[in-house]
PAVEXLUM-953805 format. One record per residue: residue number from 1; residue in one letter; z, y, x of N, C-alpha, C in turn. Coordinates in steps of 0.02 Angstrom, whole numbers, plus 50000, padded with zeros to 5 digits. Atoms other than C-alpha are relative to their C-alpha. Example, Ala and Ser with C-alpha at 12.3 -4.5 7.8 and 13.67 -1.06 7.14 Angstrom:
PAVEXLUM-953805
   i aa   n.w   n.v   n.u  ca.w  ca.v  ca.u   c.w   c.v   c.u
   1  A 50000 49941 50045 50390 49775 50615 50000 50060 50045
   2  S 49997 49941 49958 50357 49947 50684 50037 50055 49961
This chain:
PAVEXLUM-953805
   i aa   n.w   n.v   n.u  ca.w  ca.v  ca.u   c.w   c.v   c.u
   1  X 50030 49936 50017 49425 48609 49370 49988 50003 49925
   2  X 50011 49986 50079 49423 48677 49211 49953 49998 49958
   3  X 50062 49995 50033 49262 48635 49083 49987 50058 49955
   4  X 50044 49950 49997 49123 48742 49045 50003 49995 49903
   5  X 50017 50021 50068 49150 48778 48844 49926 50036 49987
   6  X 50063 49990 50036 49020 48820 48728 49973 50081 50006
   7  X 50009 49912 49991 49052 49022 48740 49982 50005 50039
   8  X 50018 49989 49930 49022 49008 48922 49953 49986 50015
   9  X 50066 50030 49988 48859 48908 48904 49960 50076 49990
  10  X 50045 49946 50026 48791 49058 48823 50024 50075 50012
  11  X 49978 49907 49995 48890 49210 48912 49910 50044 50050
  12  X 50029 49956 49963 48801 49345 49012 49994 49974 50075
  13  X 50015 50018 49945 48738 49325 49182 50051 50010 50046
  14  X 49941 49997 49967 48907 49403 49247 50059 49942 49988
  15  X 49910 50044 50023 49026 49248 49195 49954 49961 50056
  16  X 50005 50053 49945 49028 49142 49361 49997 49928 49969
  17  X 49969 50065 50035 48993 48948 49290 50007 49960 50038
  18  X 50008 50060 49936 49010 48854 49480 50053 50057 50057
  19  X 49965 49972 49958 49181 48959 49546 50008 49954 50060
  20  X 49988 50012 49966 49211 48921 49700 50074 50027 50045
  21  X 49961 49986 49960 49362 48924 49849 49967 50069 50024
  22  X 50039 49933 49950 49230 49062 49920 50023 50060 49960
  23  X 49965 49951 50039 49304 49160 49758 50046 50024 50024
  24  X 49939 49986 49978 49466 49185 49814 50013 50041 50083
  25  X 50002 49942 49935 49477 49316 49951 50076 49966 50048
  26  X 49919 50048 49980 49631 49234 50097 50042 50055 49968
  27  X 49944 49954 50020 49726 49392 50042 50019 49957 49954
  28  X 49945 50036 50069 49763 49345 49869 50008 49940 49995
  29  X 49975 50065 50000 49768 49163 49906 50078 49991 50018
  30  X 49904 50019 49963 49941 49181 50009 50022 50072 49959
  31  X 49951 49962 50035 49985 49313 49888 50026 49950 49943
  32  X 49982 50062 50054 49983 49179 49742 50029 49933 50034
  33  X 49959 50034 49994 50045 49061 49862 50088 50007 50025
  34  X 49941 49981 49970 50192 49165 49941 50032 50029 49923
  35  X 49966 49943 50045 50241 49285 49792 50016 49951 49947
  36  X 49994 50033 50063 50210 49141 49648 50016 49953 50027
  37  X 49975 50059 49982 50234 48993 49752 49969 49946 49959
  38  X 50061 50067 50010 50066 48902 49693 49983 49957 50062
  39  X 50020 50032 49945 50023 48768 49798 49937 50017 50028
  40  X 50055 49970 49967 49878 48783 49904 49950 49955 49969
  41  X 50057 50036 50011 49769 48636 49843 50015 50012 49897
  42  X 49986 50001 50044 49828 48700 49656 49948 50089 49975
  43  X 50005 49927 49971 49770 48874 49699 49915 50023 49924
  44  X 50068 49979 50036 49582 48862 49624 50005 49976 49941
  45  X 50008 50033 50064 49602 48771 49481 50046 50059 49952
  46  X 49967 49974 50024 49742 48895 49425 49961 50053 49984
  47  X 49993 49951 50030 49661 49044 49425 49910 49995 49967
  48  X 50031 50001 50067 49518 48981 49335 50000 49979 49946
  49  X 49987 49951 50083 49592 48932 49199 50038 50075 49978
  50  X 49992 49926 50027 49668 49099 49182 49958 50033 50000
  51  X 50075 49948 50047 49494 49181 49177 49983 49983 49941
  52  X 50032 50020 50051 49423 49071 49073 50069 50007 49928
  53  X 49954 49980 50043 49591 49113 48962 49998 50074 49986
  54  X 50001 49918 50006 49557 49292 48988 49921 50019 49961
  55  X 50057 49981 49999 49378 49283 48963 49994 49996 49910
  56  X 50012 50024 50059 49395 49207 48793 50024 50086 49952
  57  X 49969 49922 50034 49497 49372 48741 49943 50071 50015
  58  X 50030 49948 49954 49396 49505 48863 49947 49990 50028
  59  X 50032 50008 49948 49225 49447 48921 49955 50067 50046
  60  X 50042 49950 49961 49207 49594 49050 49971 49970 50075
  61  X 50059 50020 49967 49101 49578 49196 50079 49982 50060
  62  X 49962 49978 49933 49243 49627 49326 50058 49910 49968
  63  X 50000 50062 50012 49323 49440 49225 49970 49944 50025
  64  X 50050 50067 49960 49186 49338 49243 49984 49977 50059
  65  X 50035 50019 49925 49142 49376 49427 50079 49988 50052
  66  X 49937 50010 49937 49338 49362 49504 50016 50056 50019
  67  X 50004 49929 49984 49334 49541 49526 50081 49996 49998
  68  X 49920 49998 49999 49527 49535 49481 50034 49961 50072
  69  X 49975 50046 49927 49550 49438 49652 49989 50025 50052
  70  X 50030 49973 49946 49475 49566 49760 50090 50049 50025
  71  X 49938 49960 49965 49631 49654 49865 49980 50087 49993
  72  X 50006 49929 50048 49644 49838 49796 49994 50056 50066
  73  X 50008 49943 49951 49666 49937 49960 49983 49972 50096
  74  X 50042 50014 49943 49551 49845 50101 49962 50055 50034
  75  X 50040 49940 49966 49455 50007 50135 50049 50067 50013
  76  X 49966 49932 50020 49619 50133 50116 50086 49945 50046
  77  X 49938 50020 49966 49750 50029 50258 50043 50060 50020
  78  X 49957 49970 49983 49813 50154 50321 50054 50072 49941
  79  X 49972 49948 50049 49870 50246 50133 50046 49923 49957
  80  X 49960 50058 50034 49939 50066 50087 50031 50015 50038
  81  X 49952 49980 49968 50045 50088 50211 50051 50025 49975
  82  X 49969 49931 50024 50098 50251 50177 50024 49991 49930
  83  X 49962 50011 50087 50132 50211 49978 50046 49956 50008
  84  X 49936 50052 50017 50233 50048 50018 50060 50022 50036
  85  X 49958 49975 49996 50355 50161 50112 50007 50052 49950
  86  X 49980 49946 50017 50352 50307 50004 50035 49959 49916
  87  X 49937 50017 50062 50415 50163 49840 50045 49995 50009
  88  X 49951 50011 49987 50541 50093 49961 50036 50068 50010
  89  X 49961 49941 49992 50622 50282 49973 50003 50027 49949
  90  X 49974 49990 50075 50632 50273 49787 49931 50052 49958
  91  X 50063 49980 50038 50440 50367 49735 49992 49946 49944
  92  X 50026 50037 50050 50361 50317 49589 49926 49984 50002
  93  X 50069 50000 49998 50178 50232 49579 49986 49958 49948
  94  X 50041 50023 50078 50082 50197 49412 49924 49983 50025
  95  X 50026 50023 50005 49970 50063 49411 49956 50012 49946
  96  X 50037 49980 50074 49817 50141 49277 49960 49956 50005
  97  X 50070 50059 50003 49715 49992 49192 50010 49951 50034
  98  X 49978 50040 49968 49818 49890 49278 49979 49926 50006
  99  X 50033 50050 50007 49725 49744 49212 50072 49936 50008
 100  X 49932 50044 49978 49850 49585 49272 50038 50022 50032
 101  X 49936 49987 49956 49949 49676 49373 49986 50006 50074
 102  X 50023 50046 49945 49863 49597 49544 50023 50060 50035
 103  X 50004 49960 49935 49877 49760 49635 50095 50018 50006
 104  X 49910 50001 50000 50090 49778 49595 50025 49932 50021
 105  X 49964 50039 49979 50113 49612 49634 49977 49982 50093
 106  X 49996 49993 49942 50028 49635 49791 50033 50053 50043
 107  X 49956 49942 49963 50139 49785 49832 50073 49986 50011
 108  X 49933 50063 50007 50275 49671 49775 50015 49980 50060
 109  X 50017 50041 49954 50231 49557 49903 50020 50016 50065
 110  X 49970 49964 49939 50257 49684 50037 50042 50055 50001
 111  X 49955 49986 49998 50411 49728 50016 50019 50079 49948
 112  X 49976 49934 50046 50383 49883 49872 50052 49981 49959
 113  X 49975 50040 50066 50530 49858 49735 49981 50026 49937
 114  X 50052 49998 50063 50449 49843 49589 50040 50032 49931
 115  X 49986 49954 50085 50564 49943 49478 49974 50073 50003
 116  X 50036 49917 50007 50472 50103 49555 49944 50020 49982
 117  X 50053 49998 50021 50318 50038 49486 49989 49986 49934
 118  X 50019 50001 50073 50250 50059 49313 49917 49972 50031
 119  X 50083 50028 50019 50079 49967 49256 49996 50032 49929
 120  X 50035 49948 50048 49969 50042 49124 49939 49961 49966
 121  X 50055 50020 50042 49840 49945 49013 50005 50022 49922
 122  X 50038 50006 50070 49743 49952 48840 50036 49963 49975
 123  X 49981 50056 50018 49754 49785 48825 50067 49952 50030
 124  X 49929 50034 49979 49940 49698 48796 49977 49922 50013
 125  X 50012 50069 49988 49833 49525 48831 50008 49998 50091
 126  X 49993 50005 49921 49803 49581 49011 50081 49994 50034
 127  X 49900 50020 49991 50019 49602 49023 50004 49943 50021
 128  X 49984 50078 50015 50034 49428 48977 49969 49951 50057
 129  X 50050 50036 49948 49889 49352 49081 50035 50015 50065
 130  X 49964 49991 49917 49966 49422 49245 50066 49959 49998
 131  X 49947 50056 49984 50116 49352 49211 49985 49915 49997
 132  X 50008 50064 49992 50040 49197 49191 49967 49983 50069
 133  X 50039 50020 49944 49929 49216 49330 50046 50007 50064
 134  X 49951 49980 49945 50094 49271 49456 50046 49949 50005
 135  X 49935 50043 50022 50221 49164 49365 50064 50042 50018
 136  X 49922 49960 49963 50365 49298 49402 50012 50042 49945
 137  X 49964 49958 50073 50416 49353 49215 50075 50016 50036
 138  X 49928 49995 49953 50572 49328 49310 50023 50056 50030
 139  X 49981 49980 49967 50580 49418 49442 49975 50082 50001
 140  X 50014 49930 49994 50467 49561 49411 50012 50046 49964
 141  X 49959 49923 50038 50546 49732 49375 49964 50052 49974
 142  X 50045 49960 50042 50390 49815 49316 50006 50035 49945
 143  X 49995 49957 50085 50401 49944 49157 49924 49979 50006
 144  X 50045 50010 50004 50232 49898 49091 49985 50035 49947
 145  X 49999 49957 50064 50170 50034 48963 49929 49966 49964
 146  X 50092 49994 50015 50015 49995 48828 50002 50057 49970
 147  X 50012 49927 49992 49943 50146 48833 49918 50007 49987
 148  X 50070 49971 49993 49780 50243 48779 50007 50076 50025
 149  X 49986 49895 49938 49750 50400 48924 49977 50028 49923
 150  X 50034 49954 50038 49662 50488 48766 50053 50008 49951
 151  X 49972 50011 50049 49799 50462 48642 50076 50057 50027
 152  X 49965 49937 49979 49932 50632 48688 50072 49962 49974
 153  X 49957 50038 50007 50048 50508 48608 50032 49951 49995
 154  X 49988 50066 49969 50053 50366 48699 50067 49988 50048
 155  X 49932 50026 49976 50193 50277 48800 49991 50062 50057
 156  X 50013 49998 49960 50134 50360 48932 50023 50101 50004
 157  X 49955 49940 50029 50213 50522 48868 50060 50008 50044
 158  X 49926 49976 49962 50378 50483 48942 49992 49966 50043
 159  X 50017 49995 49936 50300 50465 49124 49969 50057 50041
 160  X 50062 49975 49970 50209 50622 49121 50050 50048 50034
 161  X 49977 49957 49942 50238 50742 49264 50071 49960 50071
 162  X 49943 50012 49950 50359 50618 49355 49976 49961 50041
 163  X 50033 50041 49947 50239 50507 49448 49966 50004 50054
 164  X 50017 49966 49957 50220 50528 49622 49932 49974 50047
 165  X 50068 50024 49950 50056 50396 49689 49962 49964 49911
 166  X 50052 50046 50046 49921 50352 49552 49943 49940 50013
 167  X 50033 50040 49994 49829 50198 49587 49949 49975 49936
 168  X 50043 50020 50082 49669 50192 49463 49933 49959 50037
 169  X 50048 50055 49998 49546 50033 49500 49966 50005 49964
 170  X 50069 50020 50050 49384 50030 49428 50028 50032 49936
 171  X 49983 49957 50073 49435 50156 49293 49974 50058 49995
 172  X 50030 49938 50021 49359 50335 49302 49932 49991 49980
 173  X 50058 49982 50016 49201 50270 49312 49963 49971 49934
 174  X 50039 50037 50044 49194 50177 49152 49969 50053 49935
 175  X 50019 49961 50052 49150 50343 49048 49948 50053 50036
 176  X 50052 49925 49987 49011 50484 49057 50037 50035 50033
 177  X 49968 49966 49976 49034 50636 49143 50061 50046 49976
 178  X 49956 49971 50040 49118 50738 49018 50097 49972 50011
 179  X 49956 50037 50019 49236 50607 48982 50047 49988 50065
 180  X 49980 49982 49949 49283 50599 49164 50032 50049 50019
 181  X 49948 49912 49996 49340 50772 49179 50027 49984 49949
 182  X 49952 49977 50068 49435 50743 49000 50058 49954 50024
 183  X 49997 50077 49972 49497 50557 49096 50061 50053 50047
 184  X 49944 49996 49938 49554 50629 49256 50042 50063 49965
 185  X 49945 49942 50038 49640 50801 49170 50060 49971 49984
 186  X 49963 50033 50012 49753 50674 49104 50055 49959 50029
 187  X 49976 50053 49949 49791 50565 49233 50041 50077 50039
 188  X 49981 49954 49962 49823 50726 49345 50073 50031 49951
 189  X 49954 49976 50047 49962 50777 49196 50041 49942 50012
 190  X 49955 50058 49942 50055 50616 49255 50046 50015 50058
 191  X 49968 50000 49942 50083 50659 49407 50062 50061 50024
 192  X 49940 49958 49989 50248 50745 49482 49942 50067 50043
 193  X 50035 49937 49952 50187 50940 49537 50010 50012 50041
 194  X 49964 49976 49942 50216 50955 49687 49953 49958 50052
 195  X 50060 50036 49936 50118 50941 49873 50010 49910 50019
 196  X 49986 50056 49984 50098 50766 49931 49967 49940 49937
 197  X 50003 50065 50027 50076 50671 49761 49900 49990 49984
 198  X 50058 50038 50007 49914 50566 49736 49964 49971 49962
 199  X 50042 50068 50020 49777 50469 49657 49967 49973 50047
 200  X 50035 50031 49948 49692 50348 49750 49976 49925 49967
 201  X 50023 50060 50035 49586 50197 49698 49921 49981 50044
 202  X 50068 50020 50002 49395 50133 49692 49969 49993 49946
 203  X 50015 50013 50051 49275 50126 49584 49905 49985 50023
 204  X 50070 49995 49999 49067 50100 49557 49971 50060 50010
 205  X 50045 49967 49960 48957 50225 49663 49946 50000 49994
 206  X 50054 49998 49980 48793 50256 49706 49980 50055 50042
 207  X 50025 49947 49945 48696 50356 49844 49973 50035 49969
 208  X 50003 49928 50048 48637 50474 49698 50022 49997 49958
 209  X 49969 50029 50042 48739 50494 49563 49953 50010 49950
 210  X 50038 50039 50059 48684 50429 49400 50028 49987 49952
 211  X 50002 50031 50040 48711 50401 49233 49984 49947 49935
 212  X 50035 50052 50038 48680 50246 49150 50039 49942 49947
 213  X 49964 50031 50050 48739 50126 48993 50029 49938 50061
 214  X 49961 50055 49990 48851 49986 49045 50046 49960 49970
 215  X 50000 50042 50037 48928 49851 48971 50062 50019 49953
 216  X 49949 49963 50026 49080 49980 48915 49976 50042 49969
 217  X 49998 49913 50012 48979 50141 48865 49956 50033 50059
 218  X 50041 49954 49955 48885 50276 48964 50052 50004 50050
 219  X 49974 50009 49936 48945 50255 49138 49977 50057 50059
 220  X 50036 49922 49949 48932 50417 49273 50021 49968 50068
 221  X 50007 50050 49920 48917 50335 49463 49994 50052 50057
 222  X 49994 49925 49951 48964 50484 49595 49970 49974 50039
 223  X 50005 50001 49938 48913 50495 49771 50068 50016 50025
 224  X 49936 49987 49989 49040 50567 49886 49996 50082 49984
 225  X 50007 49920 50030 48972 50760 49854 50007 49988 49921
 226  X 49974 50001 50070 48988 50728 49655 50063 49988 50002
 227  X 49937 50040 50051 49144 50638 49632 50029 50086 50066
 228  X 49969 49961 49990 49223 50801 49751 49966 50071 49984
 229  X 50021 49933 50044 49128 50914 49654 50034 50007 49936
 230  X 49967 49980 50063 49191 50880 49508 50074 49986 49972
 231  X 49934 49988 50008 49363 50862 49560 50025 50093 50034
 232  X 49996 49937 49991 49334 51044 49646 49999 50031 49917
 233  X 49985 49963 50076 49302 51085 49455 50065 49973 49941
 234  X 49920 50035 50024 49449 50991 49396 50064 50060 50011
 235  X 49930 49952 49977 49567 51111 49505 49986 50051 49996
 236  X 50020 49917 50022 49475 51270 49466 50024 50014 49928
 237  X 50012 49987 50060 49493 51231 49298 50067 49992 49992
 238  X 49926 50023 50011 49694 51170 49308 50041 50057 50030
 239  X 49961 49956 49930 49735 51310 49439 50032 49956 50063
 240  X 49986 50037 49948 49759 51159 49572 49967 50005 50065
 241  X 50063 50016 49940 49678 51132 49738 50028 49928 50015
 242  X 49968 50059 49965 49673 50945 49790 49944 50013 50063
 243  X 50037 50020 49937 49624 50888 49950 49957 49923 49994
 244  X 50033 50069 50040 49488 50749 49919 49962 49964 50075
 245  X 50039 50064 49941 49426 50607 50035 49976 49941 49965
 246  X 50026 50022 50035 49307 50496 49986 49940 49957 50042
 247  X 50070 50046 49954 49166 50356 50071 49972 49933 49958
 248  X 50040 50050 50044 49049 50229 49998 50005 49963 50047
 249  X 50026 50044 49928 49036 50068 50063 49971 49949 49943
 250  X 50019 50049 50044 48923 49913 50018 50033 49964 49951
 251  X 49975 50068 50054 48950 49778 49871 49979 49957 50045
 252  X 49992 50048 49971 48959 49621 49918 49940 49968 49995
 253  X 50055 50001 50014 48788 49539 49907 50001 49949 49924
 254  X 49999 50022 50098 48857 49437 49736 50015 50033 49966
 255  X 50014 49954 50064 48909 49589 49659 49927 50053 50006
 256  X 50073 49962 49996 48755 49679 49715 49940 49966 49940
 257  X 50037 50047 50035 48648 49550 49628 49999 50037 49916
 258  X 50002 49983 50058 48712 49613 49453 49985 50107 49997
 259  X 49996 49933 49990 48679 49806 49517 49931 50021 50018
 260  X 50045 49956 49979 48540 49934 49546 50018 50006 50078
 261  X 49975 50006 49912 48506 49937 49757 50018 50041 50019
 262  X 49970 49942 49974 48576 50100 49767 50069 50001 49972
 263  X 49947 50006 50022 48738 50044 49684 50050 49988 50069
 264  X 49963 50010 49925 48884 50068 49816 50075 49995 49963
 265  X 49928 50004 50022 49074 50045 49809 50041 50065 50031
 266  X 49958 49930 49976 49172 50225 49814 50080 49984 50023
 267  X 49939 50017 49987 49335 50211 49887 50029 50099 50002
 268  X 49970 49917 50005 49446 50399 49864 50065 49992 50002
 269  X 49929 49989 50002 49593 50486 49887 50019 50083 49980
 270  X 49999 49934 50044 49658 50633 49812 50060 50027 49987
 271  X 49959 49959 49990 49804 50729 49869 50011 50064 49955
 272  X 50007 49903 50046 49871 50883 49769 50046 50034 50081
 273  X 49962 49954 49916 49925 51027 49929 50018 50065 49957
């Protein structure tokens, strides 16, 4: 196991310093052992040094606690599904904030081909890190854009209007409200026009919504009446109508720990008709 340096003595209460096997969810264990072909007793040690390689660059919370190891669509089976046929029939799905990749190489995994998927980060360290953390520079067919959503002239330019499933993880909610409506406007300019195409993700919740600082910036925390309120004002304001679905469910009681007790985990989906 990898030692505890000096930065880590003195991080924040979110950097895990006693990971455990209990980290590793079985999903992404037999994804890193099937897809990368890590051994199984190699498994833990691997992917903490790649935090602690990530952390040194990035210490965000969703780093420190393994959060990158959590399986992306446990609450939304039956729309995984549905996306990993609609790449194999040649759709497109953009990974936003893609972070390492974890959620394309688990689509990988089951049978999506990965040249219909684009990834999307800030940071070109997170790129790199996934491939280290997958080991499949090789094999994977990913376009990987770095991209800022706010920047009108970003890579992300020559994707817009052709993408037909958006997958955004722990990303709308890292800005105020404002910024959210300026956020999703954007994202929604992405996507191909036409009935059928999607966002769909998770993010931080609460049973009233709330705004409060976090370790990014002023952070806005829906319920399920906010976050489809203010995508009802999204499509009033675009001339769209989506169809929105949306349910909270608990944190886990170790990410709870770093949260307010009304902090919940939103899971959504978000059809344009």
């Amino acid at each position: 196991m990898s030692e505890i340096n000096n930065a880590q003595i003195t991080a924040p209460s979110w950097f895990e310093e006693n990971p455990s096997h209990d980290h590793i969810p079985s999903e992404t264990r037999r994804l890193l052992e099937t897809w990368s072909g890590i051994p199984s007793d190699d498994v833990l040690d691997h992917v903490i040094k790649l935090r602690d390689e990530a952390w040194k660059v990035h210490p965000y919370p969703c780093i420190g606690q393994f959060r990158f190891l959590e399986p992306s669509f446990s609450e939304l089976p039956d729309e995984y599904d549905e996306i990993v046929e609609r790449i194999r029939k040649g759709q497109k799905l953009l990974d936003m904030a893609c972070c390492f990749g974890q959620t394309i190489r688990q689509l990988a995994n089951d049978g999506a081909p990965t040249e219909n998927i684009y990834g999307c980060d800030l940071q070109p360290d997170f790129i790199e890190l996934g491939y280290s953390l997958f080991r499949d520079r090789a094999k994977l067919k990913t376009k990987f854009l770095i991209a800022d959503i706010f920047d009108s002239k970003s890579a992300l330019t020559d994707v817009k209007g052709q993408i037909d499933i958006i997958y955004a993880g722990s990303f709308f909610h890292l800005w105020g409200y404002e910024k959210q409506v300026e956020v999703s406007k954007a994202v929604v300019a992405l996507l191909r026009p036409q009935p059928g195409s999607m966002i769909l993700g998770r993010q931080v919740g609460a049973t009233e919504p709330l705004e409060k600082d976090g370790p990014t910036g002023t952070m806005y925390r829906h319920n399920v009446e906010s976050f489809k309120r203010m995508w009802k004002e999204i499509g009033d304001n675009l001339g769209i109508k989506f169809n929105v679905e949306a349910k909270l469910k608990p944190l886990s009681r170790d990410h709870l720990k770093f949260h307010l007790d009304n902090t919940k985990r939103l899971w959504f989906v978000i059809r344009l008709e």
